[in-house]
N, CA and C of each residue as an Amber inpcrd file, in Angstrom:
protein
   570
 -29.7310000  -0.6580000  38.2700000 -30.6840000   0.4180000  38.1310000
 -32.0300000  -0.1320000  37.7110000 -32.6990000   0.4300000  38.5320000
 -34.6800000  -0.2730000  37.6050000 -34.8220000   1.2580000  36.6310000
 -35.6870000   0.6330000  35.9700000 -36.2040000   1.1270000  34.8890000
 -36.9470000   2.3720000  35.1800000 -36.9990000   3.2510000  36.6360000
 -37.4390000   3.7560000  36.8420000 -36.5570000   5.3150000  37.2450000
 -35.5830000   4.6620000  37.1150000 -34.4470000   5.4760000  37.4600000
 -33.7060000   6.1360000  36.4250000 -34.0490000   7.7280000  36.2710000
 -33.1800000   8.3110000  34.9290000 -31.6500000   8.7930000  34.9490000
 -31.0390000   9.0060000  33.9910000 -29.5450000   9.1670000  33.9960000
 -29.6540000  10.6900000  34.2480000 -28.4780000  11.3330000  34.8340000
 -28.5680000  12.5120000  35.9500000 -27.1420000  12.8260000  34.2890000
 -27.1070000  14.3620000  34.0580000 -26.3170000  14.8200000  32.9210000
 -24.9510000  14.1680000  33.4770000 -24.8180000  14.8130000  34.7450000
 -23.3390000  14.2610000  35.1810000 -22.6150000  12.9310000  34.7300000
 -23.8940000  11.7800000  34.9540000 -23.5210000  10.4530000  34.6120000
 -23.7170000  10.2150000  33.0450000 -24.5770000  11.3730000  31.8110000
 -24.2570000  11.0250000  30.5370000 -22.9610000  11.7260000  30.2430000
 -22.5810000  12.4460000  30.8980000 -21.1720000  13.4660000  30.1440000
 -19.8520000  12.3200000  31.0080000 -20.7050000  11.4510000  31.6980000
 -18.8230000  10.3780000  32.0990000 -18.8360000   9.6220000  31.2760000
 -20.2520000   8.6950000  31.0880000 -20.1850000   7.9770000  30.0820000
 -19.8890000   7.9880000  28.8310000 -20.0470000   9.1830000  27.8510000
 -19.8080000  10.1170000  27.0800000 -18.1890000   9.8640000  26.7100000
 -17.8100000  11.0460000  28.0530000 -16.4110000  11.0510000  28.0720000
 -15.5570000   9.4340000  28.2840000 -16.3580000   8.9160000  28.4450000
 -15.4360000   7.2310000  28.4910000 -15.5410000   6.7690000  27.5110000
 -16.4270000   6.6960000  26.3860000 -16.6840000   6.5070000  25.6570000
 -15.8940000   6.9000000  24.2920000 -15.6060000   8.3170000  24.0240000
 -14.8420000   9.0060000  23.5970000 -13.3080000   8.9110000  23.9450000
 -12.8310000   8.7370000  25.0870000 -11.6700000   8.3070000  25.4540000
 -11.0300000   6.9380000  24.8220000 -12.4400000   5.7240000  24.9060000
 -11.8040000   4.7670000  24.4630000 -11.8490000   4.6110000  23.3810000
 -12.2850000   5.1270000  22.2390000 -12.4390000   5.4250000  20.8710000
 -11.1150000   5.8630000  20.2560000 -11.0620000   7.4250000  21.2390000
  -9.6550000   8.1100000  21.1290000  -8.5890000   7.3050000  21.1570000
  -8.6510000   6.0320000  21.9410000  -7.1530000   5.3740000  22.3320000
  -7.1880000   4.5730000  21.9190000  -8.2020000   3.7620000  20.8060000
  -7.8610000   2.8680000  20.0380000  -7.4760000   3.2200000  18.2700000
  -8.3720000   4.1800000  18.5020000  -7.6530000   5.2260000  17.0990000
  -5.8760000   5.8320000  17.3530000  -5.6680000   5.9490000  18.5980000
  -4.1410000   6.3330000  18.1660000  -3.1110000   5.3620000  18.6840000
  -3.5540000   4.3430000  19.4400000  -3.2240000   2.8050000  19.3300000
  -2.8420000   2.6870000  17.9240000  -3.9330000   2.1990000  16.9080000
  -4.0550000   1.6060000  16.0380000  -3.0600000   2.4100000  14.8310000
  -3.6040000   3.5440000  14.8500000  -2.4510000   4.6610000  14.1630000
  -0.9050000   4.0130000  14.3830000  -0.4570000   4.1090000  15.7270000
   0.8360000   4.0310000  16.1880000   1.4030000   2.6260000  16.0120000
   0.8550000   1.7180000  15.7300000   0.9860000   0.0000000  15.4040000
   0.8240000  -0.4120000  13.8330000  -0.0870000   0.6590000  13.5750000
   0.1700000   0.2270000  11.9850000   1.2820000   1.3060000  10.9560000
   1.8260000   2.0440000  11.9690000   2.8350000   2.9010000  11.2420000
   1.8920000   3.6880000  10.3320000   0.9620000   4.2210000  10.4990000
  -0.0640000   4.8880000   9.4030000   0.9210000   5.8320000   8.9130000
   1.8660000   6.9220000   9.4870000   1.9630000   8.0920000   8.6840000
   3.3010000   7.6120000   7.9090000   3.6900000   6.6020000   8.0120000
   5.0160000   6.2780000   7.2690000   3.9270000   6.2580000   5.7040000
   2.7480000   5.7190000   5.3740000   2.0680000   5.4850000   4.1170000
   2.1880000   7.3630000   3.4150000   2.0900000   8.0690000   4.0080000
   2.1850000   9.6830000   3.5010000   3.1510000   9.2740000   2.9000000
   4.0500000   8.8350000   2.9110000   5.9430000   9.0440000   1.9690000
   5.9360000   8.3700000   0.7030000   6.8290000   8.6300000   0.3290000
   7.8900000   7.2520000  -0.9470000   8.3970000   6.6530000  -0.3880000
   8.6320000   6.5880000   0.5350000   9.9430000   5.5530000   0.6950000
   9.4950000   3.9270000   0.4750000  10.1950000   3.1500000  -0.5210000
   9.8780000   2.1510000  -0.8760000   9.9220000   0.7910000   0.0870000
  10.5470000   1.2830000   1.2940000  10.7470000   0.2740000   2.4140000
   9.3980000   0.3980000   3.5650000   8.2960000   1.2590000   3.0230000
   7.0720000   1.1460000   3.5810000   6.2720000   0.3040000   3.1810000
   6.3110000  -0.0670000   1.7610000   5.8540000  -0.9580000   1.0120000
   6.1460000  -2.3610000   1.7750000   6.8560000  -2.5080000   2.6930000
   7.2970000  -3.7410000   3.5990000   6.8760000  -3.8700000   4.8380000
   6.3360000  -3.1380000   5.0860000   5.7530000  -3.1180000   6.5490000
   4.4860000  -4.3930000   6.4520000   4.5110000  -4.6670000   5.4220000
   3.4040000  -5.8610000   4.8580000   4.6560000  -6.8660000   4.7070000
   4.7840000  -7.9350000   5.3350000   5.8330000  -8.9220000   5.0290000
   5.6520000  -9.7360000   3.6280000   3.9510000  -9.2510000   3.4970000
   4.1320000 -10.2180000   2.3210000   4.5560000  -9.4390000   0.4300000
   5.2450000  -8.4610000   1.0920000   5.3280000  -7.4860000   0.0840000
   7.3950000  -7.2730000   0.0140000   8.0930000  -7.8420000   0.9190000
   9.4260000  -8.4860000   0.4520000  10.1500000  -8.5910000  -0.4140000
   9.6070000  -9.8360000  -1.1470000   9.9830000 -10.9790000  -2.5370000
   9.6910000  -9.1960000  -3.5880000   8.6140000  -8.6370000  -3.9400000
   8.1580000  -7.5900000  -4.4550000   8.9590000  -6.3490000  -4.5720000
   9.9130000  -5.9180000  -3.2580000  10.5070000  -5.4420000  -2.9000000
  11.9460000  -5.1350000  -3.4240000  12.6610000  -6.5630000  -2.9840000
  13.3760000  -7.1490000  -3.4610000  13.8500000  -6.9220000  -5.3160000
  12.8870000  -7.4200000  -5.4120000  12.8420000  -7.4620000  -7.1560000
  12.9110000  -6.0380000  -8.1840000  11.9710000  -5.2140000  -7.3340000
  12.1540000  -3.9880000  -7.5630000  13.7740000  -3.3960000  -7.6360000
  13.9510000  -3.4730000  -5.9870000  15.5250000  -2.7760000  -5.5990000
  16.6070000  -3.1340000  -6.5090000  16.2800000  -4.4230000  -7.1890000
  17.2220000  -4.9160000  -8.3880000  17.2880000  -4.6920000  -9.8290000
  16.0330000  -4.0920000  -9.6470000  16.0090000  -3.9710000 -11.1850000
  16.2150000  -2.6470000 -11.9230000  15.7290000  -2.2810000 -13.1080000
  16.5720000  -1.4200000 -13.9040000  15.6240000   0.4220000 -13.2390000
  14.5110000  -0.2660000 -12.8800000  13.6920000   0.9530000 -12.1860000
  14.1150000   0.9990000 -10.4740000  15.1630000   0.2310000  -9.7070000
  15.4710000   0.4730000  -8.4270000  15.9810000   1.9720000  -8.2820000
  16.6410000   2.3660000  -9.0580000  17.4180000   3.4070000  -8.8190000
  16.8760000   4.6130000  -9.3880000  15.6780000   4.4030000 -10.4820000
  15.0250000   5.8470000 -10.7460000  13.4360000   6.1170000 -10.4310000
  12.8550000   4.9760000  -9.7540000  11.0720000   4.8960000  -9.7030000
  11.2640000   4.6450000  -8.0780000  10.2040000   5.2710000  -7.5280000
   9.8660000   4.6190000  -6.4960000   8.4000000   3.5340000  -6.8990000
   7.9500000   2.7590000  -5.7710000   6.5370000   2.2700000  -5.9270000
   5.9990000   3.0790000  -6.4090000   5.3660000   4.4460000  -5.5150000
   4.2840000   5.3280000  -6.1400000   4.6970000   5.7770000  -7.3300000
   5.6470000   5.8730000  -8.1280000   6.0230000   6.3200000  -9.1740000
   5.0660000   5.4080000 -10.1320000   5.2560000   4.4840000  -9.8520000
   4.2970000   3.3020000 -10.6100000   2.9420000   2.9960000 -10.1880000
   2.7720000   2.9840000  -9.0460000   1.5670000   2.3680000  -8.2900000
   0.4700000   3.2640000  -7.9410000   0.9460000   4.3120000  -7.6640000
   0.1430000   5.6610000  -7.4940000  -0.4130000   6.3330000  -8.6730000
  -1.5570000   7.1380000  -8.9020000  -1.6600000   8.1680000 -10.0230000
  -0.4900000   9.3730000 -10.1420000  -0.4600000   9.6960000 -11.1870000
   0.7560000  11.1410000 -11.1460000   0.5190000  11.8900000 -11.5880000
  -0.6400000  12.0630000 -11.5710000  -1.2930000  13.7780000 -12.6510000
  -1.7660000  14.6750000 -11.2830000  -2.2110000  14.2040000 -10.2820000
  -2.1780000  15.1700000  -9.1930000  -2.6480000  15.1170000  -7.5880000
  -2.0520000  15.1650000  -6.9830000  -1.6050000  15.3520000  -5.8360000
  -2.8390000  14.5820000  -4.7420000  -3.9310000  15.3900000  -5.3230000
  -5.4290000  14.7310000  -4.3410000  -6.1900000  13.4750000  -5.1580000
  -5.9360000  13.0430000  -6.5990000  -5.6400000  11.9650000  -7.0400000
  -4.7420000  10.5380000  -6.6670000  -3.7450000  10.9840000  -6.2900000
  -2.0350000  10.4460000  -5.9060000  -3.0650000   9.7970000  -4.2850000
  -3.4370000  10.4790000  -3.6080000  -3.7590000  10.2870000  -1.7970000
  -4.6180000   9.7270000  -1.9710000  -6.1470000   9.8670000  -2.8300000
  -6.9960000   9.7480000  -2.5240000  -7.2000000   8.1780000  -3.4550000
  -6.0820000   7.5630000  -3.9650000  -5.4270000   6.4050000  -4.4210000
  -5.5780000   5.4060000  -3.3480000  -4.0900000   6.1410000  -2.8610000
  -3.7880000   5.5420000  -1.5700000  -4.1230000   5.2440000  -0.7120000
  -4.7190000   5.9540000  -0.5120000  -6.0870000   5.5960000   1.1570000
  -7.1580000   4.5650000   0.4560000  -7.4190000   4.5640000  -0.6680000
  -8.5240000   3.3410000  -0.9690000  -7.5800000   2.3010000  -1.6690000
  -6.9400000   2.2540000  -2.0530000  -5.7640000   1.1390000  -2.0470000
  -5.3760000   0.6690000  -0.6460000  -5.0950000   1.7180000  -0.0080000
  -4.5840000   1.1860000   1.4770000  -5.3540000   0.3220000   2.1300000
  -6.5380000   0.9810000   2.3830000  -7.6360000   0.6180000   3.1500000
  -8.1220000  -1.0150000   2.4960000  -7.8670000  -1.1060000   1.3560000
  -8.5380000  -2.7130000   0.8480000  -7.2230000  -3.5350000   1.6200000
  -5.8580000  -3.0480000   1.0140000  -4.6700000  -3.9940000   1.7090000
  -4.6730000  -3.8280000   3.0570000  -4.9550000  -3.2420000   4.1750000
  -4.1470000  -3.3180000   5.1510000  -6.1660000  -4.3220000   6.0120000
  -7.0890000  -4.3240000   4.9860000  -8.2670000  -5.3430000   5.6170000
  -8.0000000  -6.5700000   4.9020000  -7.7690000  -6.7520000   3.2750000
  -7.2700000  -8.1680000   3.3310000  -5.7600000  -8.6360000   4.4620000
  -4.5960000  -8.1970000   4.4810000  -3.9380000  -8.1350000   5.0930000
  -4.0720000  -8.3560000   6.8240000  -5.1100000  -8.0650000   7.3440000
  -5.5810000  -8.2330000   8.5380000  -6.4430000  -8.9600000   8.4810000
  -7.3860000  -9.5560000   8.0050000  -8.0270000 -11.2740000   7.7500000
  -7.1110000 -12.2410000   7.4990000  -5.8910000 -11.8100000   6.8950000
  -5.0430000 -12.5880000   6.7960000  -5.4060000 -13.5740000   5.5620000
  -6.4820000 -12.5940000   4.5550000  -6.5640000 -13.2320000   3.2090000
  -5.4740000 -13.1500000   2.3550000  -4.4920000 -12.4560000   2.5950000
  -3.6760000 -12.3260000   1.1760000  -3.0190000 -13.3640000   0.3390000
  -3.0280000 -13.2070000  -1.1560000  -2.7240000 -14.6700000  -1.6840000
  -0.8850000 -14.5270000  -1.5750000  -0.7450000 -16.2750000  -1.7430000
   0.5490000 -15.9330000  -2.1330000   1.4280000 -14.8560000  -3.0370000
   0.9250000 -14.7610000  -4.2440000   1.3260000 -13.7450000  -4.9090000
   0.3350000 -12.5720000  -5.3120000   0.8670000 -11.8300000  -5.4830000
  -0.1440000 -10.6020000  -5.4130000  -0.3030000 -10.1510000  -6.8260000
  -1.4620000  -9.7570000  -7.1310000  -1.7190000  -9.0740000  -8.9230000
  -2.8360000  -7.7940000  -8.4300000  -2.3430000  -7.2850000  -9.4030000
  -3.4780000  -5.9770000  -9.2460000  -4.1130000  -6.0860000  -9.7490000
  -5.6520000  -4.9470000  -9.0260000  -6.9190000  -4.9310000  -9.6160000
  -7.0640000  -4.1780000 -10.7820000  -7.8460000  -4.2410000 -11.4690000
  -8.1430000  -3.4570000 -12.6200000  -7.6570000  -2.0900000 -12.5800000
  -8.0280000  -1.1040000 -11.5130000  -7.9980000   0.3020000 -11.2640000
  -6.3830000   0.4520000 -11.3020000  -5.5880000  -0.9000000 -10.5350000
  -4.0930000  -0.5210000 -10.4920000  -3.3490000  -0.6740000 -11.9620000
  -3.6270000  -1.8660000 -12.7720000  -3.6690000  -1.7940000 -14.1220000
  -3.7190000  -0.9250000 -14.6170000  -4.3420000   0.1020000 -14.4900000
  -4.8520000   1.1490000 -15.3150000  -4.0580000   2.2440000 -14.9230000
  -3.7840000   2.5070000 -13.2080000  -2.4110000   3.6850000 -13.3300000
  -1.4440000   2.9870000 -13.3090000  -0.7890000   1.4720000 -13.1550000
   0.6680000   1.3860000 -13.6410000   0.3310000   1.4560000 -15.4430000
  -0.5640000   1.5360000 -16.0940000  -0.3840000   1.4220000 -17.2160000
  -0.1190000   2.9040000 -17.8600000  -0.9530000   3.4470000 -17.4670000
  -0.6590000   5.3780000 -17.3040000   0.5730000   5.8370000 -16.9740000
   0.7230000   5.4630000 -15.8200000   2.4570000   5.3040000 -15.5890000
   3.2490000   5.2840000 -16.3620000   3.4800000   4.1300000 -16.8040000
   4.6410000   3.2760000 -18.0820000   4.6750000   4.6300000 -19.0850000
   3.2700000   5.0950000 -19.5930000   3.5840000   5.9160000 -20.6310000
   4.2540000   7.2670000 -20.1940000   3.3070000   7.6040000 -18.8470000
   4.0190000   9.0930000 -18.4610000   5.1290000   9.1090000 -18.3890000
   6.1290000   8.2220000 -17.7870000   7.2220000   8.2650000 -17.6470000
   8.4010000   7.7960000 -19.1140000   7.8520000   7.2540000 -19.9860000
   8.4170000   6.6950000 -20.9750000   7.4980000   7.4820000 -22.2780000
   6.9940000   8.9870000 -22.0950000   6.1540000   9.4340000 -23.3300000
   7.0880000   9.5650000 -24.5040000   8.1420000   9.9840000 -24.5890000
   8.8150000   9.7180000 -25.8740000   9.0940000   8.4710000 -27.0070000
   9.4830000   7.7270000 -25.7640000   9.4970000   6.4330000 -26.7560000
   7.9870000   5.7080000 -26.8050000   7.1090000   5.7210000 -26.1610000
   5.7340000   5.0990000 -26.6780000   5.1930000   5.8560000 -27.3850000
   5.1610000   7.1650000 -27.5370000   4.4060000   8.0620000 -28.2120000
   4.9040000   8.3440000 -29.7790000   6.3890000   8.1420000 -29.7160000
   7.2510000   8.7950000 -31.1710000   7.5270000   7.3930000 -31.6210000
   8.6110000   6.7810000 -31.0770000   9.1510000   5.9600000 -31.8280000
   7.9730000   4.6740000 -31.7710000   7.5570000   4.0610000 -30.8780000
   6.9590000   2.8540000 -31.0110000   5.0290000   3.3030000 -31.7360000
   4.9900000   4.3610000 -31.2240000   3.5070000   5.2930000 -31.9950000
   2.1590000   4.3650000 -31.5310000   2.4410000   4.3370000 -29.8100000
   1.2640000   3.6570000 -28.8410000   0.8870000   4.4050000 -27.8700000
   0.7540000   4.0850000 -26.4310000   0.6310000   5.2430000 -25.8910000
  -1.1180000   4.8930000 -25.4550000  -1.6830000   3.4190000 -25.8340000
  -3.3300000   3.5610000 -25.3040000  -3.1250000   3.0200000 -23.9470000
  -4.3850000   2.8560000 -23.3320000  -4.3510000   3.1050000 -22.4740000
  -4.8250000   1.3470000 -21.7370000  -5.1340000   1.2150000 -20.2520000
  -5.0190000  -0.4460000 -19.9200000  -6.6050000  -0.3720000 -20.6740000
  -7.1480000   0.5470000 -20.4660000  -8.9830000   0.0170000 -21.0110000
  -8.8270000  -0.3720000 -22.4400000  -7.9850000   0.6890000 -23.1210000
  -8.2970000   0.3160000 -24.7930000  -7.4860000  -1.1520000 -24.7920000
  -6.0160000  -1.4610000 -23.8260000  -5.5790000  -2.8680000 -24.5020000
  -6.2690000  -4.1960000 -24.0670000  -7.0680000  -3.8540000 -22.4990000
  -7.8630000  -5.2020000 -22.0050000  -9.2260000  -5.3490000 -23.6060000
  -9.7170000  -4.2430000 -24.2450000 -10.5990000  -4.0930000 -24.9660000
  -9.9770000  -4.9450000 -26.3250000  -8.8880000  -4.9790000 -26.5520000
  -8.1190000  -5.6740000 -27.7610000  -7.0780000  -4.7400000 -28.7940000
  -7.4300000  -3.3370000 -28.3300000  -6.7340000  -2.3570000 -29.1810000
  -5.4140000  -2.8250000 -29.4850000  -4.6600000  -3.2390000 -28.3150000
  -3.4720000  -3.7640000 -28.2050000  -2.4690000  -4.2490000 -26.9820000
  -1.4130000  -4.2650000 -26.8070000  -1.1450000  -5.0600000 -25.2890000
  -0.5700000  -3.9770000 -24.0740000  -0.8140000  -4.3000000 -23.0290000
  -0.6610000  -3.5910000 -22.2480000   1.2450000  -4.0860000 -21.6220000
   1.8190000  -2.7550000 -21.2440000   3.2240000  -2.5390000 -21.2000000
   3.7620000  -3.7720000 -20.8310000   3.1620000  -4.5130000 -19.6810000
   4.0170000  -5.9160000 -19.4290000   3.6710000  -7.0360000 -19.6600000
   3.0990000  -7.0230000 -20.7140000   2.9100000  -8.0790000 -21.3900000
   4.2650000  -8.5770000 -22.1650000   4.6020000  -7.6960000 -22.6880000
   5.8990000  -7.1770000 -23.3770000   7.5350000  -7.5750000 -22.3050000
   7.2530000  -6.3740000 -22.3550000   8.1500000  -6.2490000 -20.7440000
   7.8120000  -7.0970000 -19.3100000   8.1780000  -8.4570000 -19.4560000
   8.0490000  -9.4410000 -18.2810000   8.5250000  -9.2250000 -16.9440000
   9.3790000  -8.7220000 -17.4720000  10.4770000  -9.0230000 -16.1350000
  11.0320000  -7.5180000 -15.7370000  10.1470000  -6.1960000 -16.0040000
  10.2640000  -4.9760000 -15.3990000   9.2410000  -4.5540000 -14.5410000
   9.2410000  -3.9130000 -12.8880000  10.3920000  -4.2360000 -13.1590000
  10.2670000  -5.2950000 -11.6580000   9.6020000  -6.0920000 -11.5650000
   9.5720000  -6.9560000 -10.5000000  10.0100000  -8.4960000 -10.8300000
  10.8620000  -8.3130000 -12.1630000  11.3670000  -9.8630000 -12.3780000
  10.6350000 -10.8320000 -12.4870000  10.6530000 -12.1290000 -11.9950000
   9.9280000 -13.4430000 -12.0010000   9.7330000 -13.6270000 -10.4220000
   8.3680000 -13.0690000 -10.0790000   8.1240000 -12.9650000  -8.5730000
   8.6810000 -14.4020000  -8.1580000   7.6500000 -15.4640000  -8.8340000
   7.7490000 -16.9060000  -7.8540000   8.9380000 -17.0720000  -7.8690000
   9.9880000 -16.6640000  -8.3130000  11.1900000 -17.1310000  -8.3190000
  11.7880000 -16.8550000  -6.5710000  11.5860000 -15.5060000  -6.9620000
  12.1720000 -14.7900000  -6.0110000  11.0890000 -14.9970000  -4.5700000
   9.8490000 -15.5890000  -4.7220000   9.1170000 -15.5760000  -3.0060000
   9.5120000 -16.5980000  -2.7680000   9.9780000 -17.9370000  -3.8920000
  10.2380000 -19.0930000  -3.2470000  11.9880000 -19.0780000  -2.4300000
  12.7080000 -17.9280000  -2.6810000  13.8650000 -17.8370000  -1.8050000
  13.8860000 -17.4050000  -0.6510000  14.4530000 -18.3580000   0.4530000
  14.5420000 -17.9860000   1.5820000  15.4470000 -17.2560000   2.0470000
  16.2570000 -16.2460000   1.1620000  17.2610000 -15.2540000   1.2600000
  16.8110000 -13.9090000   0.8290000  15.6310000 -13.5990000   1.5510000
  15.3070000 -12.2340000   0.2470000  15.6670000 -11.1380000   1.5760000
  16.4510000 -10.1170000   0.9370000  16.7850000  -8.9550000   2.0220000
  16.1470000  -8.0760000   1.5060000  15.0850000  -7.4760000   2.6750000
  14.3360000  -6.5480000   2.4890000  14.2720000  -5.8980000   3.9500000
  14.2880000  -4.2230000   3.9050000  14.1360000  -3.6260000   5.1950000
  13.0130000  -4.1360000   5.8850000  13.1820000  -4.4370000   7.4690000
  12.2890000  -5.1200000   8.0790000  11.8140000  -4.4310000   9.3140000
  10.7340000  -3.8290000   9.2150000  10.3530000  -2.3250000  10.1970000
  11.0900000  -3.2810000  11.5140000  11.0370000  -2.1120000  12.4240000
  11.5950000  -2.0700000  14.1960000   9.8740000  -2.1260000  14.7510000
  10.3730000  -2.8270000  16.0160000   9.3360000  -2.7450000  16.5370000
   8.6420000  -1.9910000  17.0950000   7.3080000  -1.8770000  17.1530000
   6.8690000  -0.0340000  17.4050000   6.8140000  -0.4290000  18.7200000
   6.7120000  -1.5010000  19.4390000   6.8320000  -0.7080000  20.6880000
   8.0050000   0.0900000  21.4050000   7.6230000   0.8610000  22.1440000
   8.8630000   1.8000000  23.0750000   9.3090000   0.6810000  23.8880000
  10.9020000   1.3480000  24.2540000  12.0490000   0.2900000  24.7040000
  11.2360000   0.7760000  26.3420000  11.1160000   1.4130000  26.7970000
  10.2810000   1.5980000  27.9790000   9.5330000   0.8390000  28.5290000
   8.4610000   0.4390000  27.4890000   7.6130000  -0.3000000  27.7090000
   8.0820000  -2.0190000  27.6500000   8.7420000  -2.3860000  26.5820000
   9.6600000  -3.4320000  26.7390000   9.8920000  -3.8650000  28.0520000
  10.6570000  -2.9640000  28.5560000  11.2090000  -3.4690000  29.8700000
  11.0280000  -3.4710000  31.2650000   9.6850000  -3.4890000  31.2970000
   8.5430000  -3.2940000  32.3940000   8.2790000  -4.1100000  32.4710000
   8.2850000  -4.8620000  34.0140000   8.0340000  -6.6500000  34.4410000
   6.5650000  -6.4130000  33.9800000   6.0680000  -8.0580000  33.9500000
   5.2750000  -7.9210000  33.5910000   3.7080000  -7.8040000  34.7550000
C-alpha cells in the first residue's frame, strides 16, 4: 500500500476482528495450559502443578497439619473472602512469572506479606492456646520488630519438616497433574 491509500472500515473491522481473535485465543490457550481455574480451590494437589512445590507438598501431607489444614488454611488470609482471592491472584501472579523465567530458587521462603498471614494464621487457628495459656498472640510485624518470635521459629518442623531433607530425595510422591492436552489432539499425525 503507498501512503496514499486509506483503510476502507471493512478492512479496520477484519483487522480488528483478527486482532481480537488472536488475543482471545491466547488468553484461553494460556488459561487452559496453566490450569488457571484449578487455583479457585483448596485442593492441596494444585499447589503442585509447580513441580517445584513437591518436596513442600510432601512434607505437608505428612505432617501433623496434613489431615486438618489445607495450604490456604495457612497461606491464604482468613478473615475474608475478597481478602483470601485478592491474596491469591497477587501471590499467584508473582509465582507463576518467577516460575516462567524459570527463576525459582531451590528452596522457597516467603515474602514478608506471606509471613505475616501464615503468622495470623498460626494464631487464628490455635487462638486458645496462644492467647490463654502461652499469653502471645503478636503479630509477624511486632516479632520481626523484636517484641518476640514468630510461630516457627519455635515450631521447626510444622508443618513442612526439614525441606532440604526432603528436596534432596529422589522418592518424593506427590500428585503429578495429567496432561492438559486432549487425547484427540494427541493422536493426530503430525
Amino acid at each position: 500500500m503507498n501512503a496514499s491509500k486509506k483503510w476502507t472500515p471493512g478492512q479496520v473491522g477484519v483487522l480488528a476482528a483478527a486482532i481480537i481473535g488472536i488475543l482471545a485465543g491466547l488468553g484461553i490457550y494460556t488459561t487452559y495450559m496453566s490450569r488457571a481455574w484449578s487455583y479457585a480451590s483448596d485442593d492441596p494437589a494444585t499447589c503442585v502443578n509447580c513441580h517445584i512445590m513437591a518436596p513442600y507438598y510432601q512434607a505437608w501431607r505428612h505432617s501433623s497439619h496434613g489431615q486438618w489444614a489445607t495450604c490456604n488454611d495457612c497461606h491464604v488470609p482468613g478473615d475474608n473472602v475478597v481478602a483470601a482471592y485478592g491474596f491469591k491472584a497477587m501471590d499467584g501472579l508473582y509465582h507463576s512469572a518467577v516460575f516462567t523465567a524459570g527463576a525459582e530458587p531451590q528452596v522457597i521462603r516467603p515474602k514478608d506479606a506471606s509471613y505475616s498471614v501464615i503468622m495470623d494464621n498460626c494464631i487464628r487457628c490455635h487462638t486458645p492456646l496462644v492467647t490463654e495459656f502461652v499469653k502471645m498472640g503478636i503479630s509477624y510485624q511486632e516479632a520481626k520488630a523484636g517484641a518476640g518470635k514468630p510461630c516457627w521459629e519455635c515450631h521447626t518442623q510444622v508443618p513442612h519438616t526439614s525441606i532440604s531433607n526432603i528436596a534432596s530425595s529422589t522418592a518424593i510422591a506427590a500428585p503429578v497433574p495429567g496432561n492438559p492436552v486432549p487425547d484427540w489432539l494427541k493422536t493426530r499425525a503430525p
